[in-house]
C-alpha positions in Angstrom: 35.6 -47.3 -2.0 34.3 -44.0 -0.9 36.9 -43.6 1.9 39.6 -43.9 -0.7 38.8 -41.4 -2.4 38.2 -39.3 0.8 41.9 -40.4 2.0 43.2 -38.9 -1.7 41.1 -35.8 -1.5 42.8 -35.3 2.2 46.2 -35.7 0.6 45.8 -33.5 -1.8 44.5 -30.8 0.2 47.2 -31.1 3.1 50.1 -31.5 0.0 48.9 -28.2 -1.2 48.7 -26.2 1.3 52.3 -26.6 1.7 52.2 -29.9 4.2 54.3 -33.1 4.1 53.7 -36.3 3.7 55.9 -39.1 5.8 55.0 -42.5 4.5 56.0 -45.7 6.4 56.2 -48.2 4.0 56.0 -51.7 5.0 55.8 -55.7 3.4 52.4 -55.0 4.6 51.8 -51.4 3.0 52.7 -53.0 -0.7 50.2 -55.1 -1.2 47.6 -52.3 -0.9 46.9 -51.3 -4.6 44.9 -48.0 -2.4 48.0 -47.0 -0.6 50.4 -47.5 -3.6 48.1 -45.6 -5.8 47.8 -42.6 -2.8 52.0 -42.5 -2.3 51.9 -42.3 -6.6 49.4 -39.6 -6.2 51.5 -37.5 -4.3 54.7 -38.2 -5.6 53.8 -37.7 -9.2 52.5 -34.0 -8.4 54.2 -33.2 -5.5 57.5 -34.9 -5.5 59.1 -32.7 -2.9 56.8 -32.8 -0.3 56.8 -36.7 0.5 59.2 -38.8 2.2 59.2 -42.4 1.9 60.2 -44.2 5.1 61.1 -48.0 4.4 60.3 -50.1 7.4 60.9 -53.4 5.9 62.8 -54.0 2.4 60.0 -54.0 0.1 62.0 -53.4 -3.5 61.7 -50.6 -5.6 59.8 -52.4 -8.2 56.5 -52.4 -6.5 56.0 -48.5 -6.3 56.2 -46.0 -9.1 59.8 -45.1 -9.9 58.9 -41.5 -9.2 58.0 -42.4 -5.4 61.9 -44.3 -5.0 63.6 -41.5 -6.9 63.0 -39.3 -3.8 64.9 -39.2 -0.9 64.2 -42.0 1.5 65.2 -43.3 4.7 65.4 -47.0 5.5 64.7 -47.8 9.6 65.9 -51.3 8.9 69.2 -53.1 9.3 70.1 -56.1 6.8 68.7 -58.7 9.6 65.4 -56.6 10.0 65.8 -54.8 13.5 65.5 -51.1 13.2 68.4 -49.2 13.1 68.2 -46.3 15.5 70.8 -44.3 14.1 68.5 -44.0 11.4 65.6 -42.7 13.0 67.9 -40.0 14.0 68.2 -39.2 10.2 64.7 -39.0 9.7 64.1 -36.8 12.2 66.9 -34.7 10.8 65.2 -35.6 7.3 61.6 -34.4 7.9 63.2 -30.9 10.0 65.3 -30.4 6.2 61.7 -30.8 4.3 59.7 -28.5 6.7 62.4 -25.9 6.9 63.3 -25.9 3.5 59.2 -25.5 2.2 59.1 -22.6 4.6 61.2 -20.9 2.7 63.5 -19.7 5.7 66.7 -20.1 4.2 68.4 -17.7 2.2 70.6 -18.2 -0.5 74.0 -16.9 -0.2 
Protein backbone atom coordinates (compact mmCIF):
# COMPACT_ATOMS: atom_id res chain seq x y z
CA UNK A 1 0.00 0.00 0.00
CA UNK A 2 2.26 2.61 -1.46
CA UNK A 3 -0.41 5.37 -1.46
CA UNK A 4 -0.79 4.90 2.28
CA UNK A 5 2.15 5.58 3.07
CA UNK A 6 2.25 8.63 0.58
CA UNK A 7 -1.24 9.89 2.35
CA UNK A 8 0.79 9.66 5.94
CA UNK A 9 3.93 11.25 4.61
CA UNK A 10 1.35 14.25 3.27
CA UNK A 11 -0.02 14.48 6.76
CA UNK A 12 2.84 14.78 8.30
CA UNK A 13 4.37 17.34 6.23
CA UNK A 14 1.06 19.61 6.14
CA UNK A 15 0.80 18.93 10.35
CA UNK A 16 4.17 20.31 10.62
CA UNK A 17 4.29 23.13 8.90
CA UNK A 18 1.79 24.37 11.15
CA UNK A 19 -1.60 23.11 9.07
CA UNK A 20 -4.72 21.46 10.36
CA UNK A 21 -6.28 18.57 9.93
CA UNK A 22 -10.43 18.36 9.72
CA UNK A 23 -11.37 14.72 9.75
CA UNK A 24 -15.01 13.73 8.87
CA UNK A 25 -15.51 10.65 10.48
CA UNK A 26 -18.13 8.37 9.27
CA UNK A 27 -19.75 4.41 9.89
CA UNK A 28 -17.96 4.20 6.77
CA UNK A 29 -14.50 5.97 7.72
CA UNK A 30 -14.16 3.20 10.82
CA UNK A 31 -13.75 0.31 9.16
CA UNK A 32 -10.64 1.55 7.35
CA UNK A 33 -7.72 0.26 9.51
CA UNK A 34 -5.60 3.01 6.91
CA UNK A 35 -7.65 5.96 7.94
CA UNK A 36 -7.82 4.98 11.68
CA UNK A 37 -4.13 4.43 11.68
CA UNK A 38 -3.56 8.13 9.63
CA UNK A 39 -6.19 10.14 12.26
CA UNK A 40 -3.81 8.07 15.32
CA UNK A 41 -0.87 9.29 13.45
CA UNK A 42 -1.68 12.75 13.79
CA UNK A 43 -3.32 12.80 16.86
CA UNK A 44 -0.62 11.02 18.78
CA UNK A 45 2.12 13.76 17.61
CA UNK A 46 0.14 16.48 16.92
CA UNK A 47 -2.91 16.50 19.14
CA UNK A 48 -3.67 20.18 18.73
CA UNK A 49 -3.84 20.46 15.21
CA UNK A 50 -6.67 17.94 14.35
CA UNK A 51 -10.29 18.10 14.68
CA UNK A 52 -12.40 15.22 14.55
CA UNK A 53 -15.74 15.82 12.91
CA UNK A 54 -18.40 12.94 13.75
CA UNK A 55 -20.75 12.52 10.86
CA UNK A 56 -22.45 9.47 12.03
CA UNK A 57 -22.22 8.04 15.78
CA UNK A 58 -19.37 5.78 15.34
CA UNK A 59 -18.28 5.15 19.33
CA UNK A 60 -15.27 6.14 20.90
CA UNK A 61 -14.00 2.67 21.10
CA UNK A 62 -12.96 2.25 17.63
CA UNK A 63 -10.26 5.11 17.43
CA UNK A 64 -7.36 5.65 19.77
CA UNK A 65 -8.46 7.36 22.99
CA UNK A 66 -6.01 10.14 22.07
CA UNK A 67 -8.00 11.10 18.79
CA UNK A 68 -11.63 11.36 21.11
CA UNK A 69 -9.90 13.20 23.87
CA UNK A 70 -9.67 16.18 21.48
CA UNK A 71 -12.27 18.53 20.84
CA UNK A 72 -14.85 17.28 18.44
CA UNK A 73 -17.89 18.33 16.83
CA UNK A 74 -20.75 16.03 16.13
CA UNK A 75 -22.96 17.14 12.70
CA UNK A 76 -25.57 14.62 13.70
CA UNK A 77 -28.73 14.77 15.67
CA UNK A 78 -29.99 11.57 17.75
CA UNK A 79 -32.23 10.40 14.54
CA UNK A 80 -29.21 10.91 12.08
CA UNK A 81 -30.04 14.26 10.13
CA UNK A 82 -27.38 16.74 10.48
CA UNK A 83 -27.74 19.37 12.74
CA UNK A 84 -27.01 22.65 11.19
CA UNK A 85 -26.54 24.58 14.16
CA UNK A 86 -23.61 22.54 14.41
CA UNK A 87 -21.95 23.21 11.37
CA UNK A 88 -22.04 26.65 12.54
CA UNK A 89 -19.79 25.52 15.51
CA UNK A 90 -17.41 23.96 13.33
CA UNK A 91 -16.90 26.68 11.39
CA UNK A 92 -16.43 28.68 14.59
CA UNK A 93 -14.24 25.50 15.68
CA UNK A 94 -11.77 25.29 12.85
CA UNK A 95 -11.57 29.70 12.80
CA UNK A 96 -10.43 29.00 16.92
CA UNK A 97 -7.64 26.30 15.73
CA UNK A 98 -6.24 28.49 12.81
CA UNK A 99 -6.24 31.64 14.77
CA UNK A 100 -5.03 30.27 17.84
CA UNK A 101 -1.81 28.27 15.85
CA UNK A 102 -1.10 31.66 14.30
CA UNK A 103 -0.22 32.83 17.34
CA UNK A 104 -2.33 36.17 16.90
CA UNK A 105 -3.66 36.39 20.30
CA UNK A 106 -2.05 37.84 23.08
CA UNK A 107 -2.32 37.04 26.48
CA UNK A 108 -3.50 39.53 28.83
Amino acid sequence: MEWAKEIESGLKNIVEHGGYLVAFISRASVKSTVVRQELEFVAARYPGQILPVLLDDVGTALFDSKLFALHQIRLFQADGRVDENRVDDLIIQIYYMVDKGSGSQQAA
